[in-house]
C-alpha positions in Angstrom: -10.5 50.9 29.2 -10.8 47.4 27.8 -14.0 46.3 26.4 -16.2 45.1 29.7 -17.6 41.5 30.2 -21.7 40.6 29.7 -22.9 42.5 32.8 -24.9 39.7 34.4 -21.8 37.6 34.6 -19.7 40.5 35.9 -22.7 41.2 38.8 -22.1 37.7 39.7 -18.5 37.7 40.2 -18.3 41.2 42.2 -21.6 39.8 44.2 -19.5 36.7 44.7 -16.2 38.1 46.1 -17.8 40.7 48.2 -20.2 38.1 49.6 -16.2 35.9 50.2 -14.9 39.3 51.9 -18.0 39.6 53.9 -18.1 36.0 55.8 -14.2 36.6 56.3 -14.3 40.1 57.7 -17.1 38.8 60.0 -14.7 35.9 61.1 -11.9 38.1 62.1 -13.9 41.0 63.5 -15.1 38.4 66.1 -12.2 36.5 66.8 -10.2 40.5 66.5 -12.7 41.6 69.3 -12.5 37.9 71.5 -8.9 37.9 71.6 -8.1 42.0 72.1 -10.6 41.3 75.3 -8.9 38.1 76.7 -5.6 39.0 75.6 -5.6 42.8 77.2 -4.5 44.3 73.9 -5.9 47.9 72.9 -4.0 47.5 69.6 -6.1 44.3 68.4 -9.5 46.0 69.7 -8.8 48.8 67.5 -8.0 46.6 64.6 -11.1 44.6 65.1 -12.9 48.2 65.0 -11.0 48.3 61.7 -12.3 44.6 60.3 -15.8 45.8 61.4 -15.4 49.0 59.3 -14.3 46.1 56.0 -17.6 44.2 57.4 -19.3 47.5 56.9 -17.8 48.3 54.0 -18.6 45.3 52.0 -22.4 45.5 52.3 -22.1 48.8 50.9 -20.2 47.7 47.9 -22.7 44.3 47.7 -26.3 46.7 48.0 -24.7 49.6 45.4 -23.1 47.1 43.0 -26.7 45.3 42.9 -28.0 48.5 42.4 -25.5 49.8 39.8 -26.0 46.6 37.6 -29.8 47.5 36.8 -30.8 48.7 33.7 -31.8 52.3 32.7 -35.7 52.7 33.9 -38.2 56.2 33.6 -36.0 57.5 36.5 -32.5 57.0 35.3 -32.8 57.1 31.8 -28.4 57.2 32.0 -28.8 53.8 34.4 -27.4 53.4 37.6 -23.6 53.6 36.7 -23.0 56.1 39.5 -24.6 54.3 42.6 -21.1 52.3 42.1 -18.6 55.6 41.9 -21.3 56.8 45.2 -19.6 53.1 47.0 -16.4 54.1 46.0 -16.4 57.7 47.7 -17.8 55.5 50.4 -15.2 53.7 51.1 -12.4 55.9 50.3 -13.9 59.0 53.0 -14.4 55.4 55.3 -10.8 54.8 55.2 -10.0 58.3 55.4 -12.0 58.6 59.0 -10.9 55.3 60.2 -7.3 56.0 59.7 -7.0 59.5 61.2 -9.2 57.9 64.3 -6.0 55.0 64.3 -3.6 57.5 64.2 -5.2 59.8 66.6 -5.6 57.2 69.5 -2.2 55.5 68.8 -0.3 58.9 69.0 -2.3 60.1 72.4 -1.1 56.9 74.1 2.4 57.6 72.9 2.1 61.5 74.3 0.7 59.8 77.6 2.9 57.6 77.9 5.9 59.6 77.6 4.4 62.5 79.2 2.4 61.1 82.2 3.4 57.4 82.7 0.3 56.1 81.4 0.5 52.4 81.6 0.3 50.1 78.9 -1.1 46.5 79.2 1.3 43.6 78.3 -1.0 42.1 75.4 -1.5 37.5 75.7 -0.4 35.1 73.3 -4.0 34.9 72.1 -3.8 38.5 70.2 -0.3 38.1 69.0 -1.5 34.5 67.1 -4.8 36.5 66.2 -3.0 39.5 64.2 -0.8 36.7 62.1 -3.8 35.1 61.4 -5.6 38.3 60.0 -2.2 39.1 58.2 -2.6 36.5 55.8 -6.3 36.6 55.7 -6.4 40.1 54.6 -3.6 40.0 51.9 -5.5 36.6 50.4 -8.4 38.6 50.5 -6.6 41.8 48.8 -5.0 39.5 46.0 -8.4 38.0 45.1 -10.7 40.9 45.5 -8.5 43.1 43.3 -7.8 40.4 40.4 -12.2 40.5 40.0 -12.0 44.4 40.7 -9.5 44.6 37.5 -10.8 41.7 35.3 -14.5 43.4 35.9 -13.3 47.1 35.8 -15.0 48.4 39.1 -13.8 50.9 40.7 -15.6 50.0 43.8 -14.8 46.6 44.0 -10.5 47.4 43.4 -11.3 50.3 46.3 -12.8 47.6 48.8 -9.5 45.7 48.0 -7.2 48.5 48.6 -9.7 48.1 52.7 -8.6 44.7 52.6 -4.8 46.1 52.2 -4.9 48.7 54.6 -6.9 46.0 57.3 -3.6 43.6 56.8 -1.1 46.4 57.0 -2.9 47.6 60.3 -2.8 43.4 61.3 0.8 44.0 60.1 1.8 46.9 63.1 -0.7 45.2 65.7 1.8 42.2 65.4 4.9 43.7 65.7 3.7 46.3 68.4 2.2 43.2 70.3 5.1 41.1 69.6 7.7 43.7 70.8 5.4 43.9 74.0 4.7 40.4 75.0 8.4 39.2 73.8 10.6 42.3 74.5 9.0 43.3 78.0 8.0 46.8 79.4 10.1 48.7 77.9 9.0 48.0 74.0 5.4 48.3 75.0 5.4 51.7 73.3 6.0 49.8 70.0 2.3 49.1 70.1 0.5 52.4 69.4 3.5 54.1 68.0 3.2 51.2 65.0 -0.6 51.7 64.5 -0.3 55.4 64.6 2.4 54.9 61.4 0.4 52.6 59.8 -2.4 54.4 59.8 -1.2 57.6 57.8 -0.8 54.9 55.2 -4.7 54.0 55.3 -5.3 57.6 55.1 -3.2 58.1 52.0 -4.5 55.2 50.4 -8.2 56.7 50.8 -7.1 60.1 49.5 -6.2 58.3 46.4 -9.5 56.4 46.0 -11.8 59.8 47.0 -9.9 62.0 44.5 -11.2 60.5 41.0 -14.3 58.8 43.0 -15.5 62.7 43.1 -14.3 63.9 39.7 -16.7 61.6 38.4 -19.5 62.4 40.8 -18.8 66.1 39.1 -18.8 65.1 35.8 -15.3 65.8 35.3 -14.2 65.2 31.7 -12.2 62.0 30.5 -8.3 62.2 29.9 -7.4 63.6 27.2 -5.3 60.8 25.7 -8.8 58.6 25.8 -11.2 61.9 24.5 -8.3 62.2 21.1 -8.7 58.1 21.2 -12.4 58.9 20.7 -11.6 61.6 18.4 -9.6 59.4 16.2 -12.3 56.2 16.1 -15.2 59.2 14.9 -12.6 60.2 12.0 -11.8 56.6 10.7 -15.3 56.5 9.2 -15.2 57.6 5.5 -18.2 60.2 5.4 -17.2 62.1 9.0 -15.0 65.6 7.8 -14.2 66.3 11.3 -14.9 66.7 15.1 -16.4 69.8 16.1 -16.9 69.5 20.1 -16.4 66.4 22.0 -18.1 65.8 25.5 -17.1 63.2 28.1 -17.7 61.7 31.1 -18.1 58.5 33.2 -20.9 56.6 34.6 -19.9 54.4 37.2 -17.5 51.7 35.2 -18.6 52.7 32.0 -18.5 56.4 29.3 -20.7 58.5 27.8 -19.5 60.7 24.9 -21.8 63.1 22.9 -19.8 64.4 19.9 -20.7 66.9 17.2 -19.6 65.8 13.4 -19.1 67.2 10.5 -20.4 66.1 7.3 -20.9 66.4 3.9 -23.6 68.8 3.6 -25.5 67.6 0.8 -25.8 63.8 2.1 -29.3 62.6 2.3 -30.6 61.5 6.2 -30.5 58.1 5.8 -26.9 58.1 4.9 -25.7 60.4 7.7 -27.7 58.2 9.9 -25.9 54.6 8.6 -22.8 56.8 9.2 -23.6 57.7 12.8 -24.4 54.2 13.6 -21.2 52.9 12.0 -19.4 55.7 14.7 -21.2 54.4 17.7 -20.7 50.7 16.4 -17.1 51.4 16.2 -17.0 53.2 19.8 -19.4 50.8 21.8 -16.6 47.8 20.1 -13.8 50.2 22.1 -15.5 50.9 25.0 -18.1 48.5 25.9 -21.9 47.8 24.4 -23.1 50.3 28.1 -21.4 52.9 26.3 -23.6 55.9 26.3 -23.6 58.1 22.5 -24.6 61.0 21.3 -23.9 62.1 18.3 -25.2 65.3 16.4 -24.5 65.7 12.9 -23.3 69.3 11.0 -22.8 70.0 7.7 -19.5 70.7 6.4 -18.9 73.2 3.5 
């Protein structure tokens, strides 16, 4: 973890970018729902269900990254760190439930097609135009979104990029399945739900990967090991610690919280072993970040 950016400017830029994603995901999901109407295509409708989910998606991560920015108070003395892993899980179960709908729906109009005859709609020129045009929206908007989501270390904000991905992918097999069917004729109409049902195992993949360390840090699941012996390492480089009894770690929203038990020199008065703690957490909040939360409890060594 690189050290993070003053927190009022990095609530700005992830307000910022969100707000960007939000009047663009409310552009497409109305011109996504306009054209799959006018232009008969089932496969556009479903995507601009999709863009609605984004819509959806980014006032979550705008009202918990508002929240997640406030300072500790008398009800969270530890802050509001987690309210931004809480968007995270969010949006990963989000993509999780949207995909497996996608793949669902595509796949039963496959089966129906091939084992009733169910008829599939040639899709207008209107949708075809209208999934290009998402295609490139959606990838600008994944490039930017995830550049502030890494710059800013959020979680939340690289997870609602990763929503922007899976939206252009989805654009992505809503053009070729419409553009098979409207170029190709009848008999590549199947092209259409077959390529959203593909797609979508992708989006479901893609939110398996966000949920999985979304809720190991809504269980307080320790930090890696590499980064708790980093931690280790920074305690030992001051002079007057002997050793590390017991480290504890864990994460709070974008930021840690450590609470280590040192050794010291026995006979050392309080005010020293105090300087020395503070020298510690100095050291560690100029790794990690001035939000770092510390603990430290002091030992005596013999």
């Amino acid at each position: 973890m690189v050290t993070l950016s003053d927190p009022n400017r990095r609530s700005r830029r992830i307000k910022r970018i969100t707000m960007v994603g939000c009047l663009c995901n409310l552009l497409l999901t109305v011109g996504k729902f306009f054209s799959g109407f006018v232009g008969h295509s089932g496969a556009m409708i479903a995507d601009a269900v999709h863009s609605l989910s984004d819509l959806l998606t980014d006032f979550v991560v705008f009202i918990f990254i508002s929240i997640s920015g406030k300072p500790s108070d008398k009800n969270h003395d530890y802050g509001h760190g987690k309210f931004e892993t809480l968007a995270t899980a969010i949006i990963a179960v989000t993509l999780i439930i949207i995909g497996a709908m996608l793949c669902s729906d595509g796949l039963t109009k496959v089966y129906r097609y091939l084992r009733f005859g169910d008829e599939l709609a040639r899709p207008g020129l209107i949708a075809l135009l209208m999934a290009f045009v998402s295609i490139v929206a959606k990838e600008w908007l994944f490039r930017i979104t995830r550049c502030v989501g890494k710059e800013e270390n959020s979680r939340s904000v690289i997870a609602n990029a990763w929503h922007h991905r899976s939206d252009a992918y989805t654009s992505v097999a809503t053009f070729i399945g419409i553009g098979c069917a409207f170029l190709l004729g009848r008999g590549w109409m199947i092209l259409e739900p077959l390529s959203a049902a593909v797609v979508s195992v992708f989006i479901i993949k893609v939110g398996f990967q966000m949920a999985v360390p979304a809720f190991r840090d809504l269980l307080e699941q320790s930090l890696p090991d590499d980064i708790e012996e980093e931690i280790e390492k920074i305690i030992c480089s001051e002079s007057m610690v002997k050793g590390v009894r017991r480290i504890r770690t864990r994460n709070i929203g974008n930021y840690y919280a450590v609470e280590a038990d040192i050794l010291m020199d026995g006979g050392l008065s309080v005010a020293l072993s105090h300087a020395a703690t503070q020298r510690v957490e100095k050291l560690l909040r100029g790794r990690y970040g001035q939000p770092t939360h510390i603990v430290i409890h002091v030992e005596p060594f013999s």
